[in-house]
TORKOL-266033 format. One line per 2 residues: number of its first residue (from 1); their letters; for each residue x, y, z of N, C-alpha, C. Coordinates in steps of 0.02 Angstrom, whole numbers. Layout:
<pts>
NUM> A> X/Y/Z/X/Y/Z/X/Y/Z  ...;
</pts>
This chain:
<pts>
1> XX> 4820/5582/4125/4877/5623/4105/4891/5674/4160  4954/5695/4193/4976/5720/4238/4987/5792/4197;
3> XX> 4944/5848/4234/4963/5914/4183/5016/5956/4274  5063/5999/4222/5090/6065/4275/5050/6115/4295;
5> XX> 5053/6149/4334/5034/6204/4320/5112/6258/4310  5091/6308/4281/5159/6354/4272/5186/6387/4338;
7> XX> 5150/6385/4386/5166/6416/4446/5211/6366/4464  5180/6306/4452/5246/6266/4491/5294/6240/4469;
9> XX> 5295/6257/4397/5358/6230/4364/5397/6274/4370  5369/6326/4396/5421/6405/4393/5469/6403/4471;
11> XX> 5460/6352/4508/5505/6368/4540/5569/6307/4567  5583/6268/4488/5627/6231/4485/5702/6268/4533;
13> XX> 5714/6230/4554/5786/6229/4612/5858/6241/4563  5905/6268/4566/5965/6280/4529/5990/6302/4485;
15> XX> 5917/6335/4443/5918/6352/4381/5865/6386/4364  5876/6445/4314/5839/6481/4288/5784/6442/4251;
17> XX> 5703/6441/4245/5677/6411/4175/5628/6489/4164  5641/6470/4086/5613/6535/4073/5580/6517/4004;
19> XX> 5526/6535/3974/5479/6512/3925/5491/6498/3860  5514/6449/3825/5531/6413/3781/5491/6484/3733;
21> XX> 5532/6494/3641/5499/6536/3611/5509/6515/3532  5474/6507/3488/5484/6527/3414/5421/6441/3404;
23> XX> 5466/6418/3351/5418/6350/3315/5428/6303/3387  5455/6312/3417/5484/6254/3489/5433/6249/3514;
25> XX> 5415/6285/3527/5352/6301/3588/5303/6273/3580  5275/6195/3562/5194/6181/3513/5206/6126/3563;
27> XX> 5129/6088/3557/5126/6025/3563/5091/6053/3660  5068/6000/3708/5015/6003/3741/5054/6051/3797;
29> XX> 5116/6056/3818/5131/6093/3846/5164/6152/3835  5150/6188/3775/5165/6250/3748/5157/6284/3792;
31> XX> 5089/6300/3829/5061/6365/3867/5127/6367/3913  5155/6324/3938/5200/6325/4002/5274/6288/3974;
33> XX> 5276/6291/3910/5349/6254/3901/5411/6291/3899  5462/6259/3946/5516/6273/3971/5574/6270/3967;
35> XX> 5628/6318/3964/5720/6261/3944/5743/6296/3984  5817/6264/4009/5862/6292/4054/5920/6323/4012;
37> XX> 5922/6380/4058/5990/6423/4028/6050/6400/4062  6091/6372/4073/6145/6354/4114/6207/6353/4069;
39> XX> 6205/6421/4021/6275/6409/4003/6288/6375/3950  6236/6314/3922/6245/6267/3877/6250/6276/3815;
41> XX> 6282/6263/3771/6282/6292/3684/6232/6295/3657  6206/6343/3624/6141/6368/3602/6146/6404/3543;
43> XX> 6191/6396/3528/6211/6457/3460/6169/6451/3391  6138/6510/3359/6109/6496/3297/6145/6471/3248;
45> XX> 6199/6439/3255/6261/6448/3212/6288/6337/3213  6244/6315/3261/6236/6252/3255/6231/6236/3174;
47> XX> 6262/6163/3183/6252/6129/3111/6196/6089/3120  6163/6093/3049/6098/6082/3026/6105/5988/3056;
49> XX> 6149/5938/3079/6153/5876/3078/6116/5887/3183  6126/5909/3194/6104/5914/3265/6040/5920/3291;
51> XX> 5987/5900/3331/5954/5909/3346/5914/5897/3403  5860/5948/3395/5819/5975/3474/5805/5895/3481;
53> XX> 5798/5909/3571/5774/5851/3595/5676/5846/3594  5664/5898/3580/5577/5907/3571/5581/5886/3508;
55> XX> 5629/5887/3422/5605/5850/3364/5629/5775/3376  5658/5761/3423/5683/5692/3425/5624/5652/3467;
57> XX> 5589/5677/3512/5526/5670/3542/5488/5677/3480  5456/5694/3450/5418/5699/3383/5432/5650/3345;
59> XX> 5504/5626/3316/5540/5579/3297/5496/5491/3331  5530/5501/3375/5509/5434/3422/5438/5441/3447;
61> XX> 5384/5469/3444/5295/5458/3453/5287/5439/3398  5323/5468/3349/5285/5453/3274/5320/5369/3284;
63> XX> 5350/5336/3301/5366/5284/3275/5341/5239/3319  5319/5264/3390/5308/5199/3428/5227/5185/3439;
65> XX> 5236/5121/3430/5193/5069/3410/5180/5024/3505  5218/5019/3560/5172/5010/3601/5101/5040/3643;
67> XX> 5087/5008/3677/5013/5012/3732/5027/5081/3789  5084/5119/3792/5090/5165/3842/5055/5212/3845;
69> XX> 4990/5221/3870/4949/5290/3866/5006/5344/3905  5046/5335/3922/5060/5384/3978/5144/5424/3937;
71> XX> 5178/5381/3898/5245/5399/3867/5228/5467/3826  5195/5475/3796/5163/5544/3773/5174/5611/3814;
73> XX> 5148/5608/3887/5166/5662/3927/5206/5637/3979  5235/5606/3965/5304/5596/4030/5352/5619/3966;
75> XX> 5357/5629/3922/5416/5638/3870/5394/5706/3859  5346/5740/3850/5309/5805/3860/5348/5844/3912;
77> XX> 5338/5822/3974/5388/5832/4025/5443/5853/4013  5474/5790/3975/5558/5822/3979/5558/5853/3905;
79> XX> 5514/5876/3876/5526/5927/3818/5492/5997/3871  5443/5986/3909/5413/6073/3916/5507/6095/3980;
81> XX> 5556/6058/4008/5608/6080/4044/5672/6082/3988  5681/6041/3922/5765/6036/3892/5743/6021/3829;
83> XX> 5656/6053/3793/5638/6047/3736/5691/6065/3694  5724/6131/3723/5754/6159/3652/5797/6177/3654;
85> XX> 5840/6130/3692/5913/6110/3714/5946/6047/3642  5991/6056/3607/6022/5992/3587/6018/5940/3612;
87> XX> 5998/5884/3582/6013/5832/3633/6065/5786/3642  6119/5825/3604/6195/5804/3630/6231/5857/3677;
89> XX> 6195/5906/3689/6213/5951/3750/6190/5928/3813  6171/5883/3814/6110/5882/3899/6155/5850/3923;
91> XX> 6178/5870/3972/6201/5833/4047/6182/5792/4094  6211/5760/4134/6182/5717/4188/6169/5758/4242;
93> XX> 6183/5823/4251/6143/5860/4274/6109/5906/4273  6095/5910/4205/6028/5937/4179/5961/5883/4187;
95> XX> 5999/5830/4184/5915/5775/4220/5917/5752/4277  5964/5767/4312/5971/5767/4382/5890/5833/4429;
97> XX> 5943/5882/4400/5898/5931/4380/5826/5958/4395  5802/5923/4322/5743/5904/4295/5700/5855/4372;
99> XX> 5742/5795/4390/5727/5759/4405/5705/5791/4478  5750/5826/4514/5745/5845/4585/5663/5911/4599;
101> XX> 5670/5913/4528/5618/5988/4559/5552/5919/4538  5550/5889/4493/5500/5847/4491/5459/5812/4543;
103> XX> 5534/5779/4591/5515/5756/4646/5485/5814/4718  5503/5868/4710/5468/5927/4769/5390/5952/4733;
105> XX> 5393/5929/4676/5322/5987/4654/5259/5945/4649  5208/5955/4671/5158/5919/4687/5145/5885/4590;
107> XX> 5108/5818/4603/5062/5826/4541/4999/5849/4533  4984/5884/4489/4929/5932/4481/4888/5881/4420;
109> XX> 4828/5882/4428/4782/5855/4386/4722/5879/4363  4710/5884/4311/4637/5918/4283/4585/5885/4318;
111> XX> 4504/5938/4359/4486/5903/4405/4422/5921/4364  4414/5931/4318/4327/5978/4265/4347/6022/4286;
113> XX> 4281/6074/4258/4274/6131/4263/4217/6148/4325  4250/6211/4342/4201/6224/4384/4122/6247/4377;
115> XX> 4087/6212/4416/4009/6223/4381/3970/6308/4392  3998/6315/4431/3952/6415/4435/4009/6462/4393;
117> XX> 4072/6469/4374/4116/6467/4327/4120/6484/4273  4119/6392/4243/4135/6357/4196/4230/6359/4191;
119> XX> 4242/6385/4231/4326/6388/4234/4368/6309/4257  4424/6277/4199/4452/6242/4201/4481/6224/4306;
121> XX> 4486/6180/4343/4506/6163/4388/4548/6121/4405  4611/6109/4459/4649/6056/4456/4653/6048/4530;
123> XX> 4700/5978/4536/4683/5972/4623/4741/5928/4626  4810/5952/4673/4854/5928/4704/4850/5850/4711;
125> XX> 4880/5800/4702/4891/5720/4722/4948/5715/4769  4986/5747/4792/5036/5728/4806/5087/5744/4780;
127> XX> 5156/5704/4792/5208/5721/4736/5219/5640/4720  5245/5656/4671/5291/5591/4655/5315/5531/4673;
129> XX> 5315/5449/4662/5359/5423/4713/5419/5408/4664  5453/5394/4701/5549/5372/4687/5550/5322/4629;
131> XX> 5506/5288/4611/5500/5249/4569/5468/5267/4491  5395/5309/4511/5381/5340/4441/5462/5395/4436;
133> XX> 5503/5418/4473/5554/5467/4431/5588/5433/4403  5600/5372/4439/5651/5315/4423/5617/5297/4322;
135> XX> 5556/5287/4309/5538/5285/4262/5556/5340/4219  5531/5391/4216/5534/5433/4174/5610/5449/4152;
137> XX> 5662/5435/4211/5738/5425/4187/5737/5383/4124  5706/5319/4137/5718/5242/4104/5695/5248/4027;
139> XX> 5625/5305/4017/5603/5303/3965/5642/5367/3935  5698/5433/3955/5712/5470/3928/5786/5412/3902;
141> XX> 5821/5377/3944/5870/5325/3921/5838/5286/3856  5781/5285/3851/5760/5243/3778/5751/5285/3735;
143> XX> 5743/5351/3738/5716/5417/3675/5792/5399/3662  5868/5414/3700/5932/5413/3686/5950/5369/3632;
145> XX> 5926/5283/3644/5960/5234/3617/5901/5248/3539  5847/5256/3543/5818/5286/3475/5873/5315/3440;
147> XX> 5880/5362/3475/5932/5429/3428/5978/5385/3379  6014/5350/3423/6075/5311/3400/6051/5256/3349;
149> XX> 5999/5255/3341/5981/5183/3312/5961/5210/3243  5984/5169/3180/5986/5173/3118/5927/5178/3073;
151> XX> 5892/5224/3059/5830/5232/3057/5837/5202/2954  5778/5188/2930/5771/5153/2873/5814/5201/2835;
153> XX> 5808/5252/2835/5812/5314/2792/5850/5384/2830  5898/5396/2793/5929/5438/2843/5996/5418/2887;
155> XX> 6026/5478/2922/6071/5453/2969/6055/5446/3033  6078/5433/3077/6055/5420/3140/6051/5501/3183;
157> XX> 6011/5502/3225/6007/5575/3266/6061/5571/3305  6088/5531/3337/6163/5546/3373/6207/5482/3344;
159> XX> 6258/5489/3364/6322/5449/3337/6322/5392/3408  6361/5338/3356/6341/5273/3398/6378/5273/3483;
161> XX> 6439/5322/3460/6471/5338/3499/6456/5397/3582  6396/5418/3570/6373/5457/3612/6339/5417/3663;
163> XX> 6363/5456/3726/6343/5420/3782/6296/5452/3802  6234/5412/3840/6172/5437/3845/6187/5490/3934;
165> XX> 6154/5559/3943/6171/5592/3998/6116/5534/4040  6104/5499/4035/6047/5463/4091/6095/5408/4129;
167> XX> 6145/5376/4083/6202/5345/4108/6232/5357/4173  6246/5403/4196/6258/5468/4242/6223/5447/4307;
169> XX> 6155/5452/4289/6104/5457/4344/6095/5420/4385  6110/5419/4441/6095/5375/4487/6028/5356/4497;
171> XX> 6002/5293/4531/5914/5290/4523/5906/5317/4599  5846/5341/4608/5815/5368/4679/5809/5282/4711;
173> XX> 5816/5283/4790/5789/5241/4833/5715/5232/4825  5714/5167/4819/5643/5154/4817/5606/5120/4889;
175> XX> 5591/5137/4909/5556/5103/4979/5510/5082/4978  5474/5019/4962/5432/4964/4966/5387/4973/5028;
177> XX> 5387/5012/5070/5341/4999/5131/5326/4982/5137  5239/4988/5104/5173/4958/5111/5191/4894/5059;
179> XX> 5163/4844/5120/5140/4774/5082/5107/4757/5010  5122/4772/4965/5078/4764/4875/5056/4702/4877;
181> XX> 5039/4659/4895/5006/4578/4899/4965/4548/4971  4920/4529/4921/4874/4486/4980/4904/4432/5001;
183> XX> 4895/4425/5071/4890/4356/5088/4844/4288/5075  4877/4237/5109/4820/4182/5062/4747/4179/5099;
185> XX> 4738/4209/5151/4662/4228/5169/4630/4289/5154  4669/4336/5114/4630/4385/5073/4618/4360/5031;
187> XX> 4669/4338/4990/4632/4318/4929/4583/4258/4944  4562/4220/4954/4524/4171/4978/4448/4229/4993;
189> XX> 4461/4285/5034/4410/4320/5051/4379/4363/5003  4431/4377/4959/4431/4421/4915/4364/4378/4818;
191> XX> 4402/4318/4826/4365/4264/4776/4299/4278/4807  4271/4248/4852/4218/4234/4890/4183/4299/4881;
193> XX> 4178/4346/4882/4163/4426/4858/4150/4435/4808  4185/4412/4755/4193/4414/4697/4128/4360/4635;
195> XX> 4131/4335/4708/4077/4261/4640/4014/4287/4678  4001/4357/4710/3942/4373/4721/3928/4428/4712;
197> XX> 3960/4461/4680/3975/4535/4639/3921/4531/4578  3881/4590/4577/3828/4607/4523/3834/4576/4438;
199> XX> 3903/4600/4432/3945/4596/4368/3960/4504/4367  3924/4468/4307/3931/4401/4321/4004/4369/4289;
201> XX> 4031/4421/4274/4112/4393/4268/4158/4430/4285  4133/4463/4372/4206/4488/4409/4232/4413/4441;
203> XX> 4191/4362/4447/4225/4308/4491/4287/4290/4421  4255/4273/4365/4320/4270/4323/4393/4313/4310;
205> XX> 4347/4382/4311/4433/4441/4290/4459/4440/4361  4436/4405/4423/4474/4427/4473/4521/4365/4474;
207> XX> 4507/4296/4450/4540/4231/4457/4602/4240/4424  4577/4254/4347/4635/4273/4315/4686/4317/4324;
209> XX> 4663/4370/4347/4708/4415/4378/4757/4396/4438  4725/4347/4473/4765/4338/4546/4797/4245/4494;
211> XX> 4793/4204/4436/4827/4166/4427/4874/4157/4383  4867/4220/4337/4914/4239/4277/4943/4318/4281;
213> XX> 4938/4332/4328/4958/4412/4331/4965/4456/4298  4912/4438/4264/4904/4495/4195/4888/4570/4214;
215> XX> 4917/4609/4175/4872/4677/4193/4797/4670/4154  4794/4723/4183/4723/4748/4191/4695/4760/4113;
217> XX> 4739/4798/4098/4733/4811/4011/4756/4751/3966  4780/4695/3991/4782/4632/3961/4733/4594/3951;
219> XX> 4688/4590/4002/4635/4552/4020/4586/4573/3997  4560/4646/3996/4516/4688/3941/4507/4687/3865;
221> XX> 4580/4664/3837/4593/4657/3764/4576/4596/3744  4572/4542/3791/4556/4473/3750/4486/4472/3728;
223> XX> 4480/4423/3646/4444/4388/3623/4417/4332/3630  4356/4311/3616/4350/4251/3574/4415/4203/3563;
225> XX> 4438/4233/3501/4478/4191/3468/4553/4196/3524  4562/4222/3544/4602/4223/3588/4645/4158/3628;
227> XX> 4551/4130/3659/4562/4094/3694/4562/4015/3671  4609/3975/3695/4599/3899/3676/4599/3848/3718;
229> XX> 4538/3821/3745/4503/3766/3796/4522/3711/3753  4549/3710/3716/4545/3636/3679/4611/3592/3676;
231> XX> 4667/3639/3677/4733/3610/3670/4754/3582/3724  4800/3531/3705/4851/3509/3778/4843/3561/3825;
233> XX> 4859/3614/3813/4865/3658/3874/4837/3725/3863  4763/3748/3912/4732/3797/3890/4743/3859/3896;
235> XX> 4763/3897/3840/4804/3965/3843/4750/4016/3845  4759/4089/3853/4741/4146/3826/4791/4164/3801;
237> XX> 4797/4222/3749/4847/4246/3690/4824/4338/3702  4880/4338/3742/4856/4442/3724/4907/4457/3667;
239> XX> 4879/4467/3629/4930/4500/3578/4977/4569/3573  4946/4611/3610/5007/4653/3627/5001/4688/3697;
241> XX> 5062/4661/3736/5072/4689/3798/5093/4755/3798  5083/4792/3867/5100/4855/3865/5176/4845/3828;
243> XX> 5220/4812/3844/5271/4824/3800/5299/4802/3706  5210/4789/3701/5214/4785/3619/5240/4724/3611;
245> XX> 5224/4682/3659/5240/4594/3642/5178/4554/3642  5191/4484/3605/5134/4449/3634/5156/4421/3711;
247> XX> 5109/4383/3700/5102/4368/3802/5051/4296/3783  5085/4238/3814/5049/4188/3803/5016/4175/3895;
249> XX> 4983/4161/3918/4955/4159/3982/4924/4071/3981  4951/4035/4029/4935/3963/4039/4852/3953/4106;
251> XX> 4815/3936/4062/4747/3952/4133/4756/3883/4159  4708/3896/4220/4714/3864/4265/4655/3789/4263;
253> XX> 4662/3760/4331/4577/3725/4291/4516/3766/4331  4541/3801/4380/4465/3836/4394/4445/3882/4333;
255> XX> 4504/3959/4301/4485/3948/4272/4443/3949/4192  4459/3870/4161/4441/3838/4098/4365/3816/4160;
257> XX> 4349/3812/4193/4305/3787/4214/4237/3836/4217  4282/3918/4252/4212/3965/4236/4218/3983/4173;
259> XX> 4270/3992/4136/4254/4006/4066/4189/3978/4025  4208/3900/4036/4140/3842/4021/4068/3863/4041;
261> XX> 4086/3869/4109/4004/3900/4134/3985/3978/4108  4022/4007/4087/3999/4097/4078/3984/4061/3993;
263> XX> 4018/4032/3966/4019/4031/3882/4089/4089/3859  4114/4053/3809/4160/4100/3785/4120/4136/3725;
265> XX> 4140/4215/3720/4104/4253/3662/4145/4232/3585  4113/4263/3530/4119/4228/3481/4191/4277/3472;
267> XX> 4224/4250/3417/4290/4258/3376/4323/4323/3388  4269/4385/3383/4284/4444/3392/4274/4496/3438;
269> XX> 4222/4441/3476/4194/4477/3550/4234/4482/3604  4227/4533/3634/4261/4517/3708/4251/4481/3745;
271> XX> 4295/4460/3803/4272/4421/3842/4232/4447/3911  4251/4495/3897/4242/4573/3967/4209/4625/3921;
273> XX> 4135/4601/3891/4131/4673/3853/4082/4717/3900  4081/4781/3882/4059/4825/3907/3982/4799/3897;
275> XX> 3921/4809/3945/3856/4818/3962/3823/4893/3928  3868/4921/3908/3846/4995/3885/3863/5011/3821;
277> XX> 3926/5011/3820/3940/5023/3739/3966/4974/3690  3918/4970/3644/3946/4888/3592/4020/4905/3585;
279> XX> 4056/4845/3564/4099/4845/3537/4177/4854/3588  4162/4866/3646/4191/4913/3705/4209/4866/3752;
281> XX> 4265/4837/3789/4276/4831/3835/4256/4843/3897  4215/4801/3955/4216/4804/4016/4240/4853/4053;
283> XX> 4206/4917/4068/4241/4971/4112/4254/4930/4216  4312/4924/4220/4302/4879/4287/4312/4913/4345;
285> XX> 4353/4957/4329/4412/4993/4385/4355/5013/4458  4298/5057/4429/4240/5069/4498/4207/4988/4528;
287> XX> 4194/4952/4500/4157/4893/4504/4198/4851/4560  4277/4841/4515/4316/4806/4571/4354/4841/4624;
289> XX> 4349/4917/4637/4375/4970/4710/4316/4947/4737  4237/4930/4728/4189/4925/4788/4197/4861/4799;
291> XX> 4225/4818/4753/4212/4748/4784/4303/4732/4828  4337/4772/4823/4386/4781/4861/4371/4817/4958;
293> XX> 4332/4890/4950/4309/4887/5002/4264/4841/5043  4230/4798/5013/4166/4755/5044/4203/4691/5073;
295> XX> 4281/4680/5036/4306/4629/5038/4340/4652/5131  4348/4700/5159/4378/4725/5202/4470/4746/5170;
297> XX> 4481/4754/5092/4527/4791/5090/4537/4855/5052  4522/4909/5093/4508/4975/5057/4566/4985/5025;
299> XX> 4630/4977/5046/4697/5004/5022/4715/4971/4968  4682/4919/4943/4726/4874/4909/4707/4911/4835;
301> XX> 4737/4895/4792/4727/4896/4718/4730/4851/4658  4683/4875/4621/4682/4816/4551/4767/4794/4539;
303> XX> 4797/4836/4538/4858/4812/4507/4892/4761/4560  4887/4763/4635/4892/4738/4696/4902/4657/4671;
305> XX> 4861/4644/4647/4834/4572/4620/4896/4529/4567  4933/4599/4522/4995/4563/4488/5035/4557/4531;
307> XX> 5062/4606/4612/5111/4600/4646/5095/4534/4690  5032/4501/4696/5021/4437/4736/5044/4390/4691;
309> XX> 5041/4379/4618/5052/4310/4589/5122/4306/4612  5182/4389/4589/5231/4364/4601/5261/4357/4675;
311> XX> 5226/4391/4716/5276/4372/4771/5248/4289/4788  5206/4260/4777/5162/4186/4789/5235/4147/4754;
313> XX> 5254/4169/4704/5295/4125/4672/5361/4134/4700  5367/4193/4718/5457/4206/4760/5438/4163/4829;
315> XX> 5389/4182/4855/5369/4107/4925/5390/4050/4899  5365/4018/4854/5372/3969/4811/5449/3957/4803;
317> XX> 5500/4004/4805/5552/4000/4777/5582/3990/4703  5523/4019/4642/5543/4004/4602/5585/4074/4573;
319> XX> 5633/4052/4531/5683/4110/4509/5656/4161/4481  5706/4232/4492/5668/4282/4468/5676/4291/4370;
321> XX> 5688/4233/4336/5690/4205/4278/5618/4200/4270  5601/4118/4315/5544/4109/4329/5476/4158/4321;
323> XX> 5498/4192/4384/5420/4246/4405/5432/4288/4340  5487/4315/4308/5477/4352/4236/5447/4353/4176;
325> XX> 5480/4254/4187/5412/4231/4123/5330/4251/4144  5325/4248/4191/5238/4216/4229/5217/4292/4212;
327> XX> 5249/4335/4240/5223/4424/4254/5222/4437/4146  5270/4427/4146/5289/4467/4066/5341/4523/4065;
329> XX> 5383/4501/4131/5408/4572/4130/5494/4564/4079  5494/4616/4054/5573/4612/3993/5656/4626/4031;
331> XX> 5645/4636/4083/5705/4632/4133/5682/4622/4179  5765/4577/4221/5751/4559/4299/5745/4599/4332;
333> XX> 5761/4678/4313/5748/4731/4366/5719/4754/4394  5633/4742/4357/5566/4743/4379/5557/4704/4441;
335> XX> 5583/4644/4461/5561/4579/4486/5605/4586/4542  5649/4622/4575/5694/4634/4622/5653/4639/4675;
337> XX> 5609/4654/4669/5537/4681/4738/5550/4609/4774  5554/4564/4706/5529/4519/4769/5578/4434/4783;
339> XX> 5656/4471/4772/5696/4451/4814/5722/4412/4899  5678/4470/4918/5670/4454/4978/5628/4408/5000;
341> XX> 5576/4384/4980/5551/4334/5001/5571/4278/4946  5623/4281/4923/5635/4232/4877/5697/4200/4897;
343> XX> 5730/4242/4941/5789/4232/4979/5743/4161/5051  5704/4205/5067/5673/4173/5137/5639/4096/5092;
345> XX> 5625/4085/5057/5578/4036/5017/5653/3984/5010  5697/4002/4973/5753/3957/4946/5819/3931/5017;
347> XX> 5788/3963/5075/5829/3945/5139/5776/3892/5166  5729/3871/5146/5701/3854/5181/5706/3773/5149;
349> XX> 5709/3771/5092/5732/3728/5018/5780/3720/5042  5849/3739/5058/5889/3723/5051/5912/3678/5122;
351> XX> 5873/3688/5169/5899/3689/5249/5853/3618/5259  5803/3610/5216/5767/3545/5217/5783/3488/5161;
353> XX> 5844/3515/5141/5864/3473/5083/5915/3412/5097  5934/3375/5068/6014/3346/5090/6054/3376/5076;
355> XX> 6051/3423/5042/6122/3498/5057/6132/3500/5124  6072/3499/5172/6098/3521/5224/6131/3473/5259;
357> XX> 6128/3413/5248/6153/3356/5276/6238/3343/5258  6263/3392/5202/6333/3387/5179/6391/3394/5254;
359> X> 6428/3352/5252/6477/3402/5303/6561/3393/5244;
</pts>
């Protein structure tokens, strides 16, 4: 969880913020929660049908039912800056806003306490990239379409007719720089590492990972029963993806092959369970950063491994339809990364085809 500190939220760009006050003020960023004065209607004299964008945040946690550890305080966020603002008053540049001082102010993170002390500590990461802001736009555009949406009971928090201020927003440039995928002699180097790793089923979570591009928290959740070696075609079944879907995953024959040799656990067991605590999932994240350095790639990351299946398949030239199904992702917009080599993959198809022979 990404915490502020108040020093640095205090010196948002264009606008006054000044300390949220009365019942508004609750919830994890009280100590430092914030609204902008810019003029905007605020009157005690509002009708009772209107409401704060911090109870409409309250509204929508209580109801959602996906895997997002993180939607909790990215929505925290935009309640400790336009908590206790209407949320048919907010502008597109009031999250413009929001958005610009976000991107200058470092993220600050709880680091323990200090030991001669005992005083709470935090420690600078950096700031932001263009893409997590690009998110936190995407998920305040979904608190919006909540509003509008017809709840069992009740009327809706905004009218169908209200346009969301995120509409407005242009997305930040995203710049891809650094390479997110191995090549086919990392990974090759990377396996080989892996089937000699302490942990006798990193050679498995790393296969799967680099042949179904599952996340990380996908691959942790499966069962037993999960899995099926027996059918026409041998699946794993995550039942709920970070986006609260199932996710059917087609294995490979390597592998149904180490599965065979490790043994699958019974009905309710993990397949990755923890060595320490019953009942518990496989803690991996330290296990597979050392077997990443040993591999000779310090930079790379667990998640690195979903950006190889798909760009393997944009090489491949298969559509970004295609790589959507394979990833799990719910729009093509995710999958744009990897265009570009999907462009270079389908010229190459096409120029060796009898297309090219047309005159």
């Amino acid at each position: 969880m990404l915490y502020e500190t108040p020093e640095a939220l205090s010196q948002a760009p264009q606008a006054a913020l000044v300390p949220a006050s009365g019942d508004g003020a609750r919830g994890p960023w009280s100590s430092h929660a914030l609204s902008f004065q810019d003029g905007a209607n605020q009157n005690d004299d509002t009708p009772s049908r209107r409401h704060l964008l911090r109870d409409v945040v309250d509204r929508y946690m209580a109801s959602y039912t996906g895997r997002d550890n993180n939607r909790a305080s990215t929505l925290g966020m935009w309640v400790a800056f336009l908590g206790d603002r209407f949320i048919d008053d907010i502008t597109p540049n009031d999250v413009v806003r929001v958005v610009e001082h976000l991107r200058r102010t470092p993220v600050v993170k709880y680091a323990g306490r200090n030991k001669m002390t005992g005083e709470r500590s935090y420690r600078e990461h950096g700031t932001r990239a263009p893409a997590t802001l690009n998110r936190y736009v995407v998920l305040l555009s979904a608190l919006y379409k909540f509003a509008k949406t017809k709840p069992l009971e009740g009327p809706r928090l905004l009218p169908l007719r209200h346009v969301s201020p995120t509409d407005a927003v242009p997305k930040l440039r995203v710049d891809n720089v650094r390479d997110r995928s191995l090549d086919e002699d990392q990974v090759k180097t990377l396996l080989a590492y892996a089937r000699s790793e302490h942990w006798e089923r990193m050679y498995l979570f790393t296969l799967l990972l680099l042949t179904t591009g599952a996340r990380k928290s996908e691959l942790l959740q499966l069962r037993g029963q999960d899995i099926d070696l027996a059918g026409e075609v041998p699946t794993a079944t995550v039942r709920r993806t970070k986006n609260g879907d199932i996710k059917v995953m087609v294995l490979t024959g390597a592998v149904v092959r180490e599965m065979r040799r490790i043994g699958l656990p019974d009905a309710d067991g993990f397949l990755f369970p923890s060595r320490r605590s019953k009942g518990q999932p496989f803690s991996v994240e330290k296990s597979f950063k050392r077997m990443l350095v040993r591999a000779g790639l310090p930079t790379a990351r667990l998640h690195d491994m979903r950006h190889t299946v798909g760009s393997t398949l944009a090489r491949e030239g298969r559509s970004p339809v295609e790589i959507a199904t394979v990833l799990g992702h719910k729009t093509l917009e995710v999958v744009k990364r990897y265009s570009h080599i999907n462009v270079k993959a389908k010229t190459a198809i096409v120029q060796n085809s009898a297309l090219a022979d047309l005159r």
